[in-house]
C-alpha positions in Angstrom: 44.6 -50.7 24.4 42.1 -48.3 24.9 43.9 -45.6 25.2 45.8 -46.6 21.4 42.5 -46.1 19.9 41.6 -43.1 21.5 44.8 -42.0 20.1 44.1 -43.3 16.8 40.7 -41.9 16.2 41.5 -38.5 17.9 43.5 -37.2 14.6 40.9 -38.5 12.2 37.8 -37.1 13.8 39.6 -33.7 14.2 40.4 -33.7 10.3 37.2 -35.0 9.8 35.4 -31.5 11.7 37.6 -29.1 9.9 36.4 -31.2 6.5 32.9 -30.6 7.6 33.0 -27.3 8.6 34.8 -26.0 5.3 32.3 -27.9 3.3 29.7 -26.4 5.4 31.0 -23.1 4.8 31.8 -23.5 1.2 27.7 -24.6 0.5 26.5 -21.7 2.9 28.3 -19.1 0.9 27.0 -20.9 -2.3 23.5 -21.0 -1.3 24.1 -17.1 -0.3 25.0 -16.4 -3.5 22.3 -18.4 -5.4 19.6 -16.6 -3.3 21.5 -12.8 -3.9 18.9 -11.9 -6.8 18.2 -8.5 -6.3 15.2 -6.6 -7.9 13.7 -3.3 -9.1 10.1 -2.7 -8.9 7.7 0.1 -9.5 3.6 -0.2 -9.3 0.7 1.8 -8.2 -3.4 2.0 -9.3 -6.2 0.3 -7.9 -9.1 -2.0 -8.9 -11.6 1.0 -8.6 -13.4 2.6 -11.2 -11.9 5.8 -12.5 -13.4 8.8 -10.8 -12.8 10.6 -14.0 -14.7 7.6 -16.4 -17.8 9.0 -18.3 -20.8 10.6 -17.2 -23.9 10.1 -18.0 -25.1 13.7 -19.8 -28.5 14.3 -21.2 -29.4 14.7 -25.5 -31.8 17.0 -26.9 -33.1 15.9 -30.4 -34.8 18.1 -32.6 -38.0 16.8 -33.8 -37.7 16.0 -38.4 -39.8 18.8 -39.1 -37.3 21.7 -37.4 -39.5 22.3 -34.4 -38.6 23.2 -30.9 -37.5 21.2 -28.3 -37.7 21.6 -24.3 -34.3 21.4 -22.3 -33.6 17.6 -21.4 -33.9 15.9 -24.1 -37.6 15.8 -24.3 -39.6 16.6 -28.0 -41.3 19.8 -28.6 -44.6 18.0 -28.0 -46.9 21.1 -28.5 -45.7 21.8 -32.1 -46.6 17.6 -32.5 -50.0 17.6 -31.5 -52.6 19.3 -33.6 -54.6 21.8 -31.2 -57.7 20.9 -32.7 -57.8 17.3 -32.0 -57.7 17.8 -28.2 -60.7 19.8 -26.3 -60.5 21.6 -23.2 -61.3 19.7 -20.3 -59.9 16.2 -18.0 -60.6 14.3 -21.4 -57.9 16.3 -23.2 -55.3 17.0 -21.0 -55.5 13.2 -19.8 -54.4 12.8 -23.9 -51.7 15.0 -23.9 -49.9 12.9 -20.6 -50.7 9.3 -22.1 -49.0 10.7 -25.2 -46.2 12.3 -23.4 -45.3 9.2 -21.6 -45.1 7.5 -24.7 -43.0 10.0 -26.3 -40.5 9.7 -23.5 -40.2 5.9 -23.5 -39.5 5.9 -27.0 -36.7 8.6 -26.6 -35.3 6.9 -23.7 -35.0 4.1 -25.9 -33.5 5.3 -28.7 -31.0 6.8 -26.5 -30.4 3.6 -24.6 -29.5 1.8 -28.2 -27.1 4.3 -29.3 -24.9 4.3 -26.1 -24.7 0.6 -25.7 -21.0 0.7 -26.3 -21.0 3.4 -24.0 -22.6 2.1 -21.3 -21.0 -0.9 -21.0 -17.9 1.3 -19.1 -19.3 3.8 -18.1 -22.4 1.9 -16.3 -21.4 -1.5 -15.6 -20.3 -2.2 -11.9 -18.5 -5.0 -13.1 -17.3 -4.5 -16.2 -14.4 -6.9 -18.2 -10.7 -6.2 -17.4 -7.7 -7.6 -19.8 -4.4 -8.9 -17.2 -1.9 -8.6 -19.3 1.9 -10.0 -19.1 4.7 -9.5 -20.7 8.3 -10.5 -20.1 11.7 -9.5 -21.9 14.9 -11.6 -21.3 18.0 -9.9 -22.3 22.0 -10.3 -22.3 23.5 -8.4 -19.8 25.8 -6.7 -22.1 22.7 -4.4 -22.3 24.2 -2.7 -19.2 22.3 1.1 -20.2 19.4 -0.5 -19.6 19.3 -0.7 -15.8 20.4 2.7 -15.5 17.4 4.0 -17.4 14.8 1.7 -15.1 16.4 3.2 -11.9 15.8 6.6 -13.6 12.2 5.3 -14.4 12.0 4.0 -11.1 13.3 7.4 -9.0 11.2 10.0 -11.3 7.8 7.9 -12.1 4.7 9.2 -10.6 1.9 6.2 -9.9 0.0 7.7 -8.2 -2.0 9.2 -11.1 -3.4 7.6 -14.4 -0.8 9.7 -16.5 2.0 8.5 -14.7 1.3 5.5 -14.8 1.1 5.5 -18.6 4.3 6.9 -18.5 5.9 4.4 -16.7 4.8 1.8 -19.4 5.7 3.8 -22.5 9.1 4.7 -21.2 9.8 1.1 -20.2 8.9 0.1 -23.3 10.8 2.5 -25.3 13.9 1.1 -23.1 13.5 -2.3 -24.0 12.8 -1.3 -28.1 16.1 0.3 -28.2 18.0 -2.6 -27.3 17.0 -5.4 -29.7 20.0 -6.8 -30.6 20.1 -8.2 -26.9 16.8 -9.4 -26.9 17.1 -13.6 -26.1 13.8 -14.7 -24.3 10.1 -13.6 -24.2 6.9 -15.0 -23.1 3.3 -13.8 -21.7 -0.3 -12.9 -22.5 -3.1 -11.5 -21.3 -6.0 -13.0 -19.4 -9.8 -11.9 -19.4 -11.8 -11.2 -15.8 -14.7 -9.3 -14.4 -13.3 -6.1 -12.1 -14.6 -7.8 -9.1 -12.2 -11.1 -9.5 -9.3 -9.2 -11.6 -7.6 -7.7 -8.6 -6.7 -11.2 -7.2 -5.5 -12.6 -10.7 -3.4 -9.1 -11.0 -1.5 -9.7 -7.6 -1.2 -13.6 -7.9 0.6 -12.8 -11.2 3.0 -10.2 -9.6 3.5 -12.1 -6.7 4.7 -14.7 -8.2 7.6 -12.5 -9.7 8.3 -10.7 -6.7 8.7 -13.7 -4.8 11.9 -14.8 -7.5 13.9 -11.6 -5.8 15.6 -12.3 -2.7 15.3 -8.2 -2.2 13.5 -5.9 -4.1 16.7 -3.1 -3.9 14.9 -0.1 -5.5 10.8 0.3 -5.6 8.7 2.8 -6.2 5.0 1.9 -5.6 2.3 4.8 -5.2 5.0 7.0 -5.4 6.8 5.7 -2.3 10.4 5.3 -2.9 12.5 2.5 -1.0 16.6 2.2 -2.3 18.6 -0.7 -0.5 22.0 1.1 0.7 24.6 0.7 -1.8 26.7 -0.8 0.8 24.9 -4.1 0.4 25.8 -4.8 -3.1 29.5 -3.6 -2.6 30.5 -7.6 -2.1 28.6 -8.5 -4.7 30.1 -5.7 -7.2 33.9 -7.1 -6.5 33.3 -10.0 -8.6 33.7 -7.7 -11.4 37.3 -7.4 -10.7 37.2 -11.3 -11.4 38.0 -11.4 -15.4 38.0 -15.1 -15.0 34.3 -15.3 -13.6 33.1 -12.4 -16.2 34.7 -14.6 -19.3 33.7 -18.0 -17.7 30.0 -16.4 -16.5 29.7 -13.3 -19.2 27.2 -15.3 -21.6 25.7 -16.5 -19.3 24.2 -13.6 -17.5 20.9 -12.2 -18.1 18.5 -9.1 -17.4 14.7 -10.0 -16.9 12.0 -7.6 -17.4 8.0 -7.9 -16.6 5.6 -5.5 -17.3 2.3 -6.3 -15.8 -1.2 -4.2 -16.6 -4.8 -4.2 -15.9 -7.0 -2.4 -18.1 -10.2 -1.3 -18.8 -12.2 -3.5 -21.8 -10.5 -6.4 -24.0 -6.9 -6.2 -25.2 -5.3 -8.9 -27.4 -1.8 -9.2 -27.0 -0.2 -11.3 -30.0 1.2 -14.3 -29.4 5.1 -13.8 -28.8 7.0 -16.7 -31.0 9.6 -13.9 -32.6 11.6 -10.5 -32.6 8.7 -9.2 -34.7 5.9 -10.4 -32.6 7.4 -9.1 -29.6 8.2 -5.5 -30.8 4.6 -5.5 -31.8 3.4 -6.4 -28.3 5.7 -3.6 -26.5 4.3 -1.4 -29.1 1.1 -2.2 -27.5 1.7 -2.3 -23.9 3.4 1.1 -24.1 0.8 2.8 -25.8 -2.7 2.5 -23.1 -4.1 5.1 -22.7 -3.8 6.2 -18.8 -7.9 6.5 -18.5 -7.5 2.7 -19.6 -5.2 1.4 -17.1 -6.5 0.2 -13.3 -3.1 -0.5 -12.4 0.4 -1.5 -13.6 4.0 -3.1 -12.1 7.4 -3.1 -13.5 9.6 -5.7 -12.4 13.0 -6.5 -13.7 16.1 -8.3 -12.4 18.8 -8.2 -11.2 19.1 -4.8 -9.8 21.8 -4.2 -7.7 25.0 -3.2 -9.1 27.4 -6.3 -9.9 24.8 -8.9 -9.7 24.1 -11.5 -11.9 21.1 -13.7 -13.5 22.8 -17.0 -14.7 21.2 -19.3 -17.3 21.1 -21.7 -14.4 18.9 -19.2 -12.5 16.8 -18.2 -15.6 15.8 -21.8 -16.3 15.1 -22.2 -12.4 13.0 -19.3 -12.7 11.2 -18.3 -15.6 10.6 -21.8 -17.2 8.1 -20.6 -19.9 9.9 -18.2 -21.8 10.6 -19.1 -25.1 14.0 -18.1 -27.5 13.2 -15.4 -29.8 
């Protein structure tokens, strides 16, 4: 009797292993392929002052009546003071130094009011910093666009202010000549003191690095890392799949984030429309490199042949809005 039973269940627990390990298999490979979201990055700057900000360089001023002036700033004091009202002697000269002193408070504040604007950079230890973010969702029909990042990526110096603006402006310009593809859109900027900006600035753009399973090509203070092309070859055969690229071809998506820190306030506008965001890559791509701490430009996917779905882009970047 025994035996009958063990016969019996032998066949069914044997199908029932080779059901489990194809279905095993068959969610592996699709949780492989969910987490294959391969990304470009390139970043460099610091949270430092710029060695090269403004310095502080001493006025003359030329007293009303066209009289001479000493070197530094100070009034031609001699010329001021009638020589007849002061004697010889302690009594005089002690006149001449009370009024001297007061002379140079007064220019010291005069100066002081006229280079408010300028002191506020050029002085402050902790002076405000604008965080700004700005993300671009596009179809993937806008194939030349990864192309021209990769170029961005392999060529962009950040290790200097320069290059750095470089790397904004020519991101931007590559995102303005593709409007027609333009779909999603979202960020903003945030206000912070230099001291507590660098933490804001790497919370942001660790929270998009962390949506790439590999970051395939990065160039970040000028140190560039490429994945080996081998790695996306199984990825790059789906194209040879026209059912997947008509079922899946809508559905795929390039993301774009351009992250900056700069000097002082910027307002971004609010990004609601086509109009509004053009304005804002006008903006981004236009600071001035003596402006900007430090930058990163992230975008997704990467790798040759793979895909963001619509599935992944809801997953992922929930507060974009359609434009």
């Amino acid at each position: 009797m025994r035996k009958k039973i063990q016969q019996t269940i032998k066949p069914l627990l044997k199908t029932f292993f080779v059901l489990s390990l194809v279905l095993a298999l068959a969610l592996g490979h699709a949780d492989g392929a969910l987490a294959a979201r391969s990304g470009g990055r390139i970043g460099g700057g610091s949270f430092r002052m710029p060695s090269s900000g403004r310095t502080y360089t001493p006025r003359t001023y030329a007293p009303p009546g066209g009289g001479g002036y000493y070197p530094g700033g100070g009034f031609g004091f001699p010329f001021l003071l009638p020589l007849w009202g002061f004697g010889g002697g302690f009594g005089g000269l002690f006149s001449i130094l009370i009024f001297i002193a007061i002379a140079n408070f007064l220019v010291q504040s005069f100066r002081r009011s006229n280079s408010d604007g300028i002191e506020d950079v050029g002085y402050n230890s902790n002076p405000n910093v604008s965080v700004t973010r700005l993300q671009v969702g596009l179809l993937a029909q806008a194939r030349d666009l990864q192309p021209e990042l990769n170029k961005i990526a392999e060529i962009a110096d950040t290790n200097s202010p320069e290059g750095r603006a470089a790397v904004l402006q020519e991101t931007s310009l590559a995102l303005l000549r593709h409007p027609e593809y333009w779909v999603y859109a979202g960020g903003g900027t945030q206000q912070a003191k230099l001291s507590s900006a660098e933490s804001q600035f790497n919370r942001l753009a660790l929270a998009e690095r962390s949506k790439f399973s590999e970051e395939t090509l990065s160039n970040v203070n000028n140190q560039l890392k490429a994945a080996l092309a081998k790695e996306a070859l199984p990825a790059s055969s789906e194209l040879d799949n026209p059912t997947k690229l008509i079922s899946e071809g809508p559905g795929e998506y390039i993301i774009v984030t351009l992250l900056a820190a700069t000097l002082g306030k910027l307002e971004t506008p609010a990004i609601n429309s086509t109009e509004s965001l053009r304005q804002a890559l006008r903006q981004i791509g236009s600071i001035p490199g003596e402006q900007l701490l430090a930058i990163e430009v992230l975008w997704t996917p990467q790798a040759e042949g793979d895909t963001l779905t619509s599935d992944d882009l809801l997953a992922e970047y929930p507060d974009l809005t359609l434009v």
